[in-house]
VOFIRO-281578 format. One record per residue (C-alpha): chain; x, y, z. Coordinates in Angstrom, 2 decimals, padded with zeros to 5 digits, always signed. Layout:
pavex/east/north/up
A/X/Y/Z
...
// end
This chain:
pavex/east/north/up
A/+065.28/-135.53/+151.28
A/+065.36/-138.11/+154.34
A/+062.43/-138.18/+156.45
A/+060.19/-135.86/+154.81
A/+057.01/-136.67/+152.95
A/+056.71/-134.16/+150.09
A/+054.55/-132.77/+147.49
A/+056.11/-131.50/+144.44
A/+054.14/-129.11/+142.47
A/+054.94/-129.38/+138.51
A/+052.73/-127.61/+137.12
A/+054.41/-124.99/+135.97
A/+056.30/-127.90/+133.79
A/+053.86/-128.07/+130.35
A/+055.12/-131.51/+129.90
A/+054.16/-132.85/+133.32
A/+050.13/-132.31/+132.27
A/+049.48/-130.52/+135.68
A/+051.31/-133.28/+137.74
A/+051.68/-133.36/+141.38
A/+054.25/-136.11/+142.62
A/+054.27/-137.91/+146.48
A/+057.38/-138.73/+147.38
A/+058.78/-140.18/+150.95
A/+062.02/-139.89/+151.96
A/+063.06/-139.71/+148.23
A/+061.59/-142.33/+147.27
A/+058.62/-141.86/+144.56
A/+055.23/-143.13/+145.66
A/+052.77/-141.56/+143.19
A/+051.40/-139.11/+140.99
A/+048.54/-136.86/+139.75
A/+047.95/-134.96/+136.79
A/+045.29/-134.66/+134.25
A/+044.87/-138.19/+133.61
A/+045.49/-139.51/+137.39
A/+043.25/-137.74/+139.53
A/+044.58/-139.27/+142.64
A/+043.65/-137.39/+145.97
A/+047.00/-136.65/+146.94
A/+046.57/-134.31/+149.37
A/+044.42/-136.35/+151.47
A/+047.05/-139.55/+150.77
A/+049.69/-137.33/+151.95
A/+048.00/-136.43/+155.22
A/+047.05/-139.87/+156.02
A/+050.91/-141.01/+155.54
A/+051.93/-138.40/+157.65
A/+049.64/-139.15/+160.53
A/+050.94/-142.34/+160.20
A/+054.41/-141.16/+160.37
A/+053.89/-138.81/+162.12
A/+055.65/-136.64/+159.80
A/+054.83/-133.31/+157.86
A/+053.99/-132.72/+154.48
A/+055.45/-130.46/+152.97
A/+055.19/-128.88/+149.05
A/+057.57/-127.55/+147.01
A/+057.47/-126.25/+143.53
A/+060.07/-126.63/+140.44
A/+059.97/-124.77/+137.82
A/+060.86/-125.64/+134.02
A/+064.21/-123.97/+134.43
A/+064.85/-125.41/+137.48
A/+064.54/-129.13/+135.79
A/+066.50/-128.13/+132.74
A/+069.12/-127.01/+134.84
A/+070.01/-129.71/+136.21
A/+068.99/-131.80/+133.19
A/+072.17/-129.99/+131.77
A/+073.93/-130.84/+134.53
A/+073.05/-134.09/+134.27
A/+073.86/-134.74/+130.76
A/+077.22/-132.57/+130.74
A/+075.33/-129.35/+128.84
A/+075.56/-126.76/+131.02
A/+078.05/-124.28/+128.67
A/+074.73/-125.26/+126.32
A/+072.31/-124.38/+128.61
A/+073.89/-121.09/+130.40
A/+074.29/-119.32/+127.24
A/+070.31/-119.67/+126.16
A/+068.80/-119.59/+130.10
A/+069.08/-115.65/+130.51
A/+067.03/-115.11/+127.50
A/+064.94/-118.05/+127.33
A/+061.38/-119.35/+129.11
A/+060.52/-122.21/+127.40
A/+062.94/-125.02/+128.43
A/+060.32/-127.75/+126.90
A/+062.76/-129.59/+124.58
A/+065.27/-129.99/+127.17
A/+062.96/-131.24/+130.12
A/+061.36/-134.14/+127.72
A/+061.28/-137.70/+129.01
A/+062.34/-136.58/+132.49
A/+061.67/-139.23/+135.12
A/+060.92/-138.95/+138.93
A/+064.13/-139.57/+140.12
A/+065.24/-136.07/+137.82
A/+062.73/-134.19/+139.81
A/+064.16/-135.34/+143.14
A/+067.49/-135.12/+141.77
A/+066.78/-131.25/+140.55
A/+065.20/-130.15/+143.97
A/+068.47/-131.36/+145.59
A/+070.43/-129.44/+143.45
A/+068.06/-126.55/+144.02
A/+068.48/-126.70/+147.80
// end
C-alpha cells in the first residue's frame, strides 16, 4: 500500500452507511458516507496532482472484511464453515476500524 493514494469503495458493506475511505500510503486520511458528504473524489485528485501520484479505487466486499476479521481474531474454522452458504457477514464486520479495511485489502492482494 506504499505510495499509492486510494479510494476504497464500501458500499457494498451495510454497516459502513455508503462510506468511501482516502487513504495515502496506508495511512487513513478521511471518509464519506451518508453523514460526511466530503468531495472525495475531487480531494483525491488534488493530492495526487500534488504528488504526483494516481488515484486509484478499489472495492471490498462484506466477505472480504469478515474474512480477514476471522483471521484477525483467530475464527477462521468459524468463519469457513458458514462463508459458502452465507451473504450477510453483518455481525462479524461490526465495529471494524480503518486500519481492518487496509489490513483486509492486503490480505486480499
Amino acid at each position: 500500500m506504499s505510495n499509492k493514494l486510494i479510494i476504497v469503495d464500501q458500499s457494498t458493506i451495510p454497516a459502513s452507511f455508503e462510506c468511501e475511505s482516502l487513504f495515502l500510503n496506508g495511512v487513513h486520511i478521511l471518509d464519506a458516507d451518508e453523514q460526511n458528504d466530503l468531495p472525495i473524489h475531487e480531494i483525491a485528485q488534488s493530492l495526487a496532482n500534488a504528488l504526483e501520484i494516481e488515484v486509484e479505487g478499489i472495492g471490498i466486499t462484506e466477505k472480504e472484511l469478515a474474512q480477514y476479521l476471522a483471521k484477525k481474531y483467530g475464527k477462521e474454522a468459524e468463519f469457513k464453515e458458514i462463508a459458502e452458504d452465507n451473504d450477510d457477514f453483518d455481525d462479524w464486520v461490526q465495529g471494524y476500524s480503518n486500519d481492518d479495511i487496509i489490513n483486509a485489502l492486503k490480505l486480499k492482494g
